[in-house]
KEVEXMAR-19356 format. One line per 2 residues: for each residue x negated, y negated, z of N, C-alpha, C, O. Coordinates in nm, 2 decimals, m for minus. Example, Ala and Ser with C-alpha at 12.3 -4.5 7.8 and 13.67 -1.06 7.14 Angstrom:
BEGIN
m1.32/0.57/0.78/m1.23/0.45/0.78/m1.32/0.33/0.78/m1.42/0.33/0.85; m1.28/0.22/0.71/m1.37/0.11/0.71/m1.29/0.00/0.79/m1.34/m0.11/0.80
//
This chain:
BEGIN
m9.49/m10.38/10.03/m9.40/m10.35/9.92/m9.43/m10.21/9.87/m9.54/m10.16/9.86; m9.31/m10.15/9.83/m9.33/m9.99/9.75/m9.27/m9.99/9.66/m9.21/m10.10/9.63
m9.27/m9.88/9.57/m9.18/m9.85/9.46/m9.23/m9.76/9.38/m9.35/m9.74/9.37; m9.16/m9.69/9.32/m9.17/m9.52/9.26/m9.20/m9.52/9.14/m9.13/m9.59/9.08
m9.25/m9.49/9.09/m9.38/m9.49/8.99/m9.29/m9.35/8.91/m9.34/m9.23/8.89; m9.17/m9.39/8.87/m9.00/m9.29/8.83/m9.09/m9.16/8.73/m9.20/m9.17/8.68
m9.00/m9.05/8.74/m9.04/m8.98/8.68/m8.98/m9.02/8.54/m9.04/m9.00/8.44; m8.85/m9.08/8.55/m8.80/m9.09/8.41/m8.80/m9.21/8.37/m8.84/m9.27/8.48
m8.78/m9.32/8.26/m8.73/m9.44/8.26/m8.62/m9.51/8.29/m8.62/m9.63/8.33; m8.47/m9.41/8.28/m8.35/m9.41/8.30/m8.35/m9.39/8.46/m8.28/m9.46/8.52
m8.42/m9.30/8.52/m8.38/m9.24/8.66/m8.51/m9.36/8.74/m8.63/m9.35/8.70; m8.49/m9.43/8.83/m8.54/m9.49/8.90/m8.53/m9.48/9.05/m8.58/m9.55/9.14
m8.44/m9.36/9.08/m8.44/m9.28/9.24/m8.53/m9.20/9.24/m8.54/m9.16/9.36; m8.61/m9.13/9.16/m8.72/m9.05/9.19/m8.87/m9.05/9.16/m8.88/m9.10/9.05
m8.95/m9.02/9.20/m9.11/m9.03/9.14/m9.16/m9.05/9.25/m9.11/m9.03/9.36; m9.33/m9.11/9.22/m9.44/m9.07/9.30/m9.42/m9.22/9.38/m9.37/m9.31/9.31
m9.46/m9.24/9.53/m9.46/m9.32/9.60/m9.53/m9.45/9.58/m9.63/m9.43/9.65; m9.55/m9.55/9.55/m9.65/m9.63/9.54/m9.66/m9.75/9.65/m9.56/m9.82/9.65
m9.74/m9.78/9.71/m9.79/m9.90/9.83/m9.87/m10.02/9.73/m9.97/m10.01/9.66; m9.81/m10.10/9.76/m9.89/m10.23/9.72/m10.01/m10.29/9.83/m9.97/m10.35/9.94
m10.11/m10.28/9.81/m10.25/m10.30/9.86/m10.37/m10.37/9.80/m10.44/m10.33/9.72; m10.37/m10.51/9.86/m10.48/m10.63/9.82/m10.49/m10.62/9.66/m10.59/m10.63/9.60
m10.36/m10.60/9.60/m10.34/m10.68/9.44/m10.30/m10.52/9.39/m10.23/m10.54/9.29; m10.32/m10.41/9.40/m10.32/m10.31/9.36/m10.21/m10.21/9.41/m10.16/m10.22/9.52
m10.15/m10.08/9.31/m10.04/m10.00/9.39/m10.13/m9.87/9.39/m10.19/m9.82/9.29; m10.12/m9.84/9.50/m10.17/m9.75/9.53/m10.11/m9.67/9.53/m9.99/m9.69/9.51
m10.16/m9.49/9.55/m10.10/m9.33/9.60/m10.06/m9.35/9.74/m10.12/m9.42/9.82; m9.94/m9.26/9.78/m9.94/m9.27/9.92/m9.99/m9.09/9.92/m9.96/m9.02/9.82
m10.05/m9.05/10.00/m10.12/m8.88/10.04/m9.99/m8.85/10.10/m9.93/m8.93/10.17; m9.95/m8.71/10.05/m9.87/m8.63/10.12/m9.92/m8.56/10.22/m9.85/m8.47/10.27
m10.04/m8.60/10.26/m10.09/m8.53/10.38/m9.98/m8.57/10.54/m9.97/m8.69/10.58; m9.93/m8.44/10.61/m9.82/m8.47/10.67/m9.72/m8.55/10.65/m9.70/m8.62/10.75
m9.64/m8.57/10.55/m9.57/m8.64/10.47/m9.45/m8.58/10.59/m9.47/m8.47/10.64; m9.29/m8.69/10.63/m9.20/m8.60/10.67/m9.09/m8.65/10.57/m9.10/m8.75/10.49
m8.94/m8.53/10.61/m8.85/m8.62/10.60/m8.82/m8.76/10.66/m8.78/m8.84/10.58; m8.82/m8.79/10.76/m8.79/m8.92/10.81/m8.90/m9.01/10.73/m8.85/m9.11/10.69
m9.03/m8.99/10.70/m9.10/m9.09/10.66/m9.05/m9.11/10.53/m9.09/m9.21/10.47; m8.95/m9.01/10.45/m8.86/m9.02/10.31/m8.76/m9.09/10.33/m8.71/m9.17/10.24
m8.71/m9.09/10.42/m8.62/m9.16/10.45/m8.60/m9.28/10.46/m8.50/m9.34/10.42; m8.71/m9.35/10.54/m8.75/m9.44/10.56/m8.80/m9.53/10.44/m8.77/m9.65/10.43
m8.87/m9.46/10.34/m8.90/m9.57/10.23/m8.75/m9.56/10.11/m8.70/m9.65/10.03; m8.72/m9.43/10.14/m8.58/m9.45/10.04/m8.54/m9.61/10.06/m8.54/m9.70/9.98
m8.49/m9.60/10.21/m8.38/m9.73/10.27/m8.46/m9.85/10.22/m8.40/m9.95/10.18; m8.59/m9.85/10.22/m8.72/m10.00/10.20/m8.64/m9.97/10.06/m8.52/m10.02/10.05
m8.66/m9.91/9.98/m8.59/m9.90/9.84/m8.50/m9.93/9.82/m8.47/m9.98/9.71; m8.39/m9.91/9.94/m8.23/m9.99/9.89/m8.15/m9.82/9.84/m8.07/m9.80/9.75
m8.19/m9.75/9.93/m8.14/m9.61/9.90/m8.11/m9.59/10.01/m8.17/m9.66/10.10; m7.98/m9.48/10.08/m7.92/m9.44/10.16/m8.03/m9.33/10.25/m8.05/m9.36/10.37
m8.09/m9.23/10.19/m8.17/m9.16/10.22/m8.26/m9.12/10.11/m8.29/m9.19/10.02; m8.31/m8.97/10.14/m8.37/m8.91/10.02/m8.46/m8.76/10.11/m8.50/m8.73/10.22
m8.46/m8.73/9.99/m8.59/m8.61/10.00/m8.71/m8.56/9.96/m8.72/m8.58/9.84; m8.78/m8.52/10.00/m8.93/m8.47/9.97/m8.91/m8.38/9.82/m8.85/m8.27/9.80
m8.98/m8.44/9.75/m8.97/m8.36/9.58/m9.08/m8.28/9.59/m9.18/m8.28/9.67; m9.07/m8.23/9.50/m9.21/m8.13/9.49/m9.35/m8.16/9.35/m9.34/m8.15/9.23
m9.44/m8.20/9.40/m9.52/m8.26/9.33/m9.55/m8.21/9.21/m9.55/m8.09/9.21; m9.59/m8.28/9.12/m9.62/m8.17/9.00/m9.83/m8.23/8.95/m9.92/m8.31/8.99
m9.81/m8.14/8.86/m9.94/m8.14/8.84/m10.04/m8.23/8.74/m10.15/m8.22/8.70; m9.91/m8.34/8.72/m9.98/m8.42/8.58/m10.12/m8.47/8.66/m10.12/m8.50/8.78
m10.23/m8.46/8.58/m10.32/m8.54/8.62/m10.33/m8.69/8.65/m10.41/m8.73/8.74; m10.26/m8.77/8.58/m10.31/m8.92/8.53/m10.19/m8.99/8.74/m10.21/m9.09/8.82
m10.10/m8.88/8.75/m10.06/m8.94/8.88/m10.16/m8.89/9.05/m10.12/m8.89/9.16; m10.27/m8.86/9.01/m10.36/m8.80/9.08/m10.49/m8.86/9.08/m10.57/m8.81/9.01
m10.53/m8.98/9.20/m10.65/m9.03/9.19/m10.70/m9.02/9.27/m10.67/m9.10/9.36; m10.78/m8.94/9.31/m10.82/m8.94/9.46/m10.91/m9.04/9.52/m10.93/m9.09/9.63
m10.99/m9.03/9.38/m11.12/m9.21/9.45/m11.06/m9.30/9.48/m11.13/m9.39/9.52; m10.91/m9.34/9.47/m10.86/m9.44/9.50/m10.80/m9.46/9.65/m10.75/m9.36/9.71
m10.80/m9.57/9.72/m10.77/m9.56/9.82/m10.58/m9.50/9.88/m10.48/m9.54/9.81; m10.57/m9.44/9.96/m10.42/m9.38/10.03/m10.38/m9.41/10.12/m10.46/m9.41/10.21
m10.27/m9.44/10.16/m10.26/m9.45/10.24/m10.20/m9.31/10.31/m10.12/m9.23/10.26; m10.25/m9.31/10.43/m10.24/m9.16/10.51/m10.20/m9.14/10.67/m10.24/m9.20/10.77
m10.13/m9.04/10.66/m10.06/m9.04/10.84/m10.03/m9.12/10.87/m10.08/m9.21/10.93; m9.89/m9.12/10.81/m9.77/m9.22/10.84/m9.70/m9.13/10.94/m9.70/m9.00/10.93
m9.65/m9.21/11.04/m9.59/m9.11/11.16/m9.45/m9.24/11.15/m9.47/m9.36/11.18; m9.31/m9.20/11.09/m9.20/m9.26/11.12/m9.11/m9.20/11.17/m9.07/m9.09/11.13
m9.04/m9.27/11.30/m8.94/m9.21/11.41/m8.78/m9.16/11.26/m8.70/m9.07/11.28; m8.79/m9.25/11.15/m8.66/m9.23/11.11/m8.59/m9.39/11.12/m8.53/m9.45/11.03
m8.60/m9.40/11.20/m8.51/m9.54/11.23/m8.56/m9.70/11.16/m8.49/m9.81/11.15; m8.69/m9.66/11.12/m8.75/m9.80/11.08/m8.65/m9.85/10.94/m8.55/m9.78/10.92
m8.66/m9.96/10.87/m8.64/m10.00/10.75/m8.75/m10.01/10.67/m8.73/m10.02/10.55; m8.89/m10.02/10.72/m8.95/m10.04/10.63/m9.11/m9.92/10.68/m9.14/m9.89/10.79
m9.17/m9.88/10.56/m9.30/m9.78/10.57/m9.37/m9.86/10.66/m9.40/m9.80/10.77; m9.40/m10.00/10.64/m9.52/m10.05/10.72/m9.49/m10.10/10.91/m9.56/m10.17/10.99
m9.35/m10.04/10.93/m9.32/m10.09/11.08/m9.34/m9.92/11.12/m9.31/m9.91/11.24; m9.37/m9.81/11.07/m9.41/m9.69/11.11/m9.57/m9.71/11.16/m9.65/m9.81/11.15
m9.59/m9.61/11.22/m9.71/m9.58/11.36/m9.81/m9.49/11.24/m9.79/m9.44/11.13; m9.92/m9.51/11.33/m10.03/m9.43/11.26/m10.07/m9.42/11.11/m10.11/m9.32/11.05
m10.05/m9.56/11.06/m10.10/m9.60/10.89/m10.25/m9.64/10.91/m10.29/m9.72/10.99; m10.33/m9.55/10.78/m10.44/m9.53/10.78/m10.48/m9.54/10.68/m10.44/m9.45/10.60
m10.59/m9.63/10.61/m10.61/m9.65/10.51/m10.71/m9.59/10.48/m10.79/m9.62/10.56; m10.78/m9.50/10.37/m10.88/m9.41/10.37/m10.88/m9.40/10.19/m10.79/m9.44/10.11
m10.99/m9.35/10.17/m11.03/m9.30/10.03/m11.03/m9.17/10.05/m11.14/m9.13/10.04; m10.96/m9.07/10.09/m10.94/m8.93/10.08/m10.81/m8.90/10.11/m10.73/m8.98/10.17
m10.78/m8.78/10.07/m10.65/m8.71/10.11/m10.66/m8.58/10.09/m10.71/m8.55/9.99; m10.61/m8.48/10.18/m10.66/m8.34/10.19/m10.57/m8.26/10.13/m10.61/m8.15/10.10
m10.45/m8.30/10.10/m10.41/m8.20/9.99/m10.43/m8.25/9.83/m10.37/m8.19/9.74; m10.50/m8.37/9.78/m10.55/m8.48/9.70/m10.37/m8.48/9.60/m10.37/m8.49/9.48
m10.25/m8.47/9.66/m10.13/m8.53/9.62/m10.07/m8.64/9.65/m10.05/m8.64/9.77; m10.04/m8.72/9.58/m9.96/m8.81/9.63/m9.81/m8.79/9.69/m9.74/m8.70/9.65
m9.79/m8.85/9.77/m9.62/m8.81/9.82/m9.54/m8.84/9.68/m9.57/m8.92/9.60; m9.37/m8.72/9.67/m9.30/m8.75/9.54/m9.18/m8.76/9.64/m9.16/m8.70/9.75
m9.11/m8.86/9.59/m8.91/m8.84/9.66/m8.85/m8.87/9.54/m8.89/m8.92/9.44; m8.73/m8.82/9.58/m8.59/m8.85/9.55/m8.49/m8.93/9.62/m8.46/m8.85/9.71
m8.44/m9.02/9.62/m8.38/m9.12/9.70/m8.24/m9.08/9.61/m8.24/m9.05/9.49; m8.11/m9.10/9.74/m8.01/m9.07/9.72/m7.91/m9.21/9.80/m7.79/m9.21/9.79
//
């Protein structure tokens, strides 16, 4: 399960990525983040597509002790994040951001 952790209250197509993991939502790492892998959670979202936003710097959306999920490799074609290749569950992330989209 995912869902966007919105930048606004009204706007619910944009914000920080979140993964639900053993009771908790987690950060997804923008570490090699793609478009298709945006694409891909848009549609899990119920969105046509979307694109890669540019992250900002609030602290409070930035945990890095927390676990991420990282190196998601999706062809594009999936429906959902977790039928993508090379998901990796780790307590680090090397650019310490979480993935942001906009779903369209």
């Amino acid at each position: 399960m995912v869902r966007l952790d919105a930048d606004e209250r009204k706007r619910r197509s944009a914000g920080y990525l979140n993964i639900h993991h053993r009771g908790s939502w987690l950060n997804i790492c923008a570490d090699n983040w793609t478009t298709q892998n945006t694409n891909v959670a848009c549609r899990q979202l119920g969105h046509a597509s979307g694109q890669v936003a540019p992250p900002t710097s609030d602290p409070k959306t930035v945990e890095v002790d927390k676990l991420w999920l990282r190196n998601i490799t999706c062809s594009g074609s999936e429906m959902r994040l977790d039928a993508c290749e090379h998901v990796i569950w780790s307590r680090g992330c090397e650019s310490n951001m979480p993935v942001r989209i906009s779903c369209t």
